[in-house]
Structures are given as C-alpha cells and as structure tokens.
Backbone as CSV, one residue per row, in Angstrom:
resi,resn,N_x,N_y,N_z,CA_x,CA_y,CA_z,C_x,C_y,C_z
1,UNK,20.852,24.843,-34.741,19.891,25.780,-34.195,19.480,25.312,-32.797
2,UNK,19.201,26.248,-32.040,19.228,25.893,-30.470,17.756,26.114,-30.020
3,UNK,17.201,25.340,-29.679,15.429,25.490,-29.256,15.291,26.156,-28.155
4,UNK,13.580,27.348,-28.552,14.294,28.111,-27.628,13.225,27.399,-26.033
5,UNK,14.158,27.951,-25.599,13.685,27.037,-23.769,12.074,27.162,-23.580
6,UNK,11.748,28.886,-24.384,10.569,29.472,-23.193,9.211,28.454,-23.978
7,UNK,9.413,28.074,-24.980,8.477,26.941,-25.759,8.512,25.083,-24.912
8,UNK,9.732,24.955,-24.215,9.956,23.502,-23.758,8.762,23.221,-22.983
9,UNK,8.295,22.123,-22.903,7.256,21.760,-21.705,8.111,21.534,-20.353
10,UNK,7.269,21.793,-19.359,7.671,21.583,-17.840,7.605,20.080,-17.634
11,UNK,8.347,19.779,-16.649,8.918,18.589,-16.265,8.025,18.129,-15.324
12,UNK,6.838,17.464,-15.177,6.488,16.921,-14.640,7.283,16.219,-13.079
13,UNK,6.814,16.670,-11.802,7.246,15.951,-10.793,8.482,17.068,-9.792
14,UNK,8.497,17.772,-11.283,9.580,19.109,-10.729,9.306,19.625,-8.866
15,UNK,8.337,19.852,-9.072,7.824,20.335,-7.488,6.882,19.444,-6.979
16,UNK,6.521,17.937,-7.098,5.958,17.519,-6.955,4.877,16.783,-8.123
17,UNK,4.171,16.001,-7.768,3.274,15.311,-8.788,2.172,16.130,-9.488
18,UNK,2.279,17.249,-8.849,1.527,18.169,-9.448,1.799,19.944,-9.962
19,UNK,2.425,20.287,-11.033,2.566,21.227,-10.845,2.122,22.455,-10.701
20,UNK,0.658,22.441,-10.949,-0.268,23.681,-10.984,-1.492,23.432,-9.323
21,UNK,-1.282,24.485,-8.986,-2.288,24.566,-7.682,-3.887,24.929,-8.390
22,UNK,-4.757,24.931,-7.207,-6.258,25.530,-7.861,-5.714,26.815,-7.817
23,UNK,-5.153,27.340,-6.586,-5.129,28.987,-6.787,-4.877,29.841,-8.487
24,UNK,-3.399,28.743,-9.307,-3.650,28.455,-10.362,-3.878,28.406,-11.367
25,UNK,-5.463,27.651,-11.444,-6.484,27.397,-12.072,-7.730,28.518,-11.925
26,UNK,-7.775,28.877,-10.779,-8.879,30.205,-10.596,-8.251,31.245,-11.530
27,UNK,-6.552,31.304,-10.949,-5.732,32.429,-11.926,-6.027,32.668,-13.249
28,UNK,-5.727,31.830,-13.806,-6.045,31.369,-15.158,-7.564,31.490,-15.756
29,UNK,-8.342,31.136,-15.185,-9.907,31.375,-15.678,-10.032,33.095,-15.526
30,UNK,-9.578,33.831,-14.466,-9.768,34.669,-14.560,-9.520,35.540,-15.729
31,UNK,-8.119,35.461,-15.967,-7.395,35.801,-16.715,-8.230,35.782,-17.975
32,UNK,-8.588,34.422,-18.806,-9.166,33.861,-19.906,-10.588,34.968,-19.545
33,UNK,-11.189,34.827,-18.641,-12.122,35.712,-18.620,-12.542,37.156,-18.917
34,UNK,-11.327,37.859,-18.441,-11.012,38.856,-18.526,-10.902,39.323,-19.998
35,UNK,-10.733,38.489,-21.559,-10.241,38.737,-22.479,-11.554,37.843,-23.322
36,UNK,-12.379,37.539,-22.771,-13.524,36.788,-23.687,-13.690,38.411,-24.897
37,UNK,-13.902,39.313,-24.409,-14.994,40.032,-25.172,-13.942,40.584,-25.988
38,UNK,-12.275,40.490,-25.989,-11.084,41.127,-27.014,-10.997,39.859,-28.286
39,UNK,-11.183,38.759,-28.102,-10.371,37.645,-29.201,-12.133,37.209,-29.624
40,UNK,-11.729,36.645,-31.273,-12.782,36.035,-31.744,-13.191,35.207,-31.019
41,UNK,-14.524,34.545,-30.761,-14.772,33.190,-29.931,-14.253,31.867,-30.624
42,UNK,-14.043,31.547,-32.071,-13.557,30.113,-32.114,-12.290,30.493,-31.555
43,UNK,-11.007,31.206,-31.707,-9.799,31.503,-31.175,-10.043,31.359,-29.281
44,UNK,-10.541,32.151,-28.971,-11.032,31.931,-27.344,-10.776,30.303,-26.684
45,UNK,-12.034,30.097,-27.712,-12.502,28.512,-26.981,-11.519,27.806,-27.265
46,UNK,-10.528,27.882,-28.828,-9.236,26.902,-28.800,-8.339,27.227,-27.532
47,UNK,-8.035,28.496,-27.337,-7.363,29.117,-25.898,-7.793,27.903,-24.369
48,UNK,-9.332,28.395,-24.611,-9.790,27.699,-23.515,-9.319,26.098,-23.528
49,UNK,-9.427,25.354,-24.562,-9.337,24.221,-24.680,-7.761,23.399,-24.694
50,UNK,-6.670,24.571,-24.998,-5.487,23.955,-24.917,-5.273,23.697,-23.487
51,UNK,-5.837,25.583,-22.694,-5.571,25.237,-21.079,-5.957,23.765,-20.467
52,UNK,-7.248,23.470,-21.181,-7.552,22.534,-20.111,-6.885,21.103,-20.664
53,UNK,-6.848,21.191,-22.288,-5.886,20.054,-22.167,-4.712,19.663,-21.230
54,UNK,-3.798,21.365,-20.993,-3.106,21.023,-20.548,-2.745,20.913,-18.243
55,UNK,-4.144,21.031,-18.307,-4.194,21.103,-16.873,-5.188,19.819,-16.687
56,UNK,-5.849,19.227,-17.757,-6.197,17.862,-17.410,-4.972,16.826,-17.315
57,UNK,-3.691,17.119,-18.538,-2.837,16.352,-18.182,-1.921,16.128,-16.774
58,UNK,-1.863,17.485,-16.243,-1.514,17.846,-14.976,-1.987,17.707,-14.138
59,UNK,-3.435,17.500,-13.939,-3.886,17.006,-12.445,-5.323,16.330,-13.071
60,UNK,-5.542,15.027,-12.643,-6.476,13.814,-13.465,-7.920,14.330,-12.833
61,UNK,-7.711,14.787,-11.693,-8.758,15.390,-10.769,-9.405,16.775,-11.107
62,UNK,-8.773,17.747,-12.294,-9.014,18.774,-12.933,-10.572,19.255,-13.088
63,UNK,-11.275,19.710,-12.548,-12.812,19.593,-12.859,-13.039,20.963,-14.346
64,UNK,-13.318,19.982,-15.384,-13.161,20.841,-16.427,-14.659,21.666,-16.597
65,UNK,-15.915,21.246,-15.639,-16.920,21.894,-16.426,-16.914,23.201,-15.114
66,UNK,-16.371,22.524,-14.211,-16.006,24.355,-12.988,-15.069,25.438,-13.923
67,UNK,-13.951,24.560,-14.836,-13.416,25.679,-15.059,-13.877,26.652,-16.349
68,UNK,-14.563,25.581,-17.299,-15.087,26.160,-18.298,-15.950,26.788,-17.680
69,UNK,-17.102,27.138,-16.646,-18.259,28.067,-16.077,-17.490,29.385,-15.734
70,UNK,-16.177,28.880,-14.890,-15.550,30.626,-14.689,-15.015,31.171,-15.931
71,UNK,-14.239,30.109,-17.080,-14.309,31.031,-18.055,-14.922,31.978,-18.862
72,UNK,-16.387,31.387,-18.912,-17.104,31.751,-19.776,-18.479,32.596,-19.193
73,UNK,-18.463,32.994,-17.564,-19.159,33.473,-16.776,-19.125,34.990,-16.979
C-alpha cells in the first residue's frame, strides 16, 4: 500500500529554515476565524491547537497568544 503524499509532513529547510511566513499565520487565523461560529468549540480549539502546535514547531519565535487573540476575536 502506497502512503498517500497529501498526509506526508513538509520537509523542513525546503525553502529555507522557515517554512511559513506571518503573512501565513494572519492567513490562517483568519481563516480559523472565519469558521468559529460553524464547528463545535472543543473541535475548534483542537483545530486551533494543532495549528499552533504545528507553527510553534516551525518558527520558535511563533507568538502563540497574538495568534490565539485573532483566532478567537
């Protein structure tokens, strides 16, 4: 059985040491924002919380309580 690609994680370093810009990260909050009032809130906040897992792993400098305020604004 062949795994499918669109699940693989990104390669770190691919474009540099960082692969996500703020532009981004604004993207993304928006987005999450945009859909607070469609999904249950524990489902939401796990949403919210994988992003930032996975954009704390991606940039150490990540300011998680800016991004949780635009999410949840």
């Amino acid at each position: 059985m062949v795994a499918d690609e669109s699940h693989r994680p990104m390669e770190r370093g691919t474009w540099g040491d960082s692969m996500m810009t703020r532009k981004d990260y604004i993207l993304v909050s928006r987005i999450l924002n945009d859909n607070i009032e469609h999904m249950h809130p524990a489902a939401f906040s796990k949403l919210v919380e994988d992003f930032v897992d996975m954009m704390q792993d991606d940039n150490p400098r990540f300011e998680y309580g800016r991004f949780l305020e635009a999410c949840y604004a």
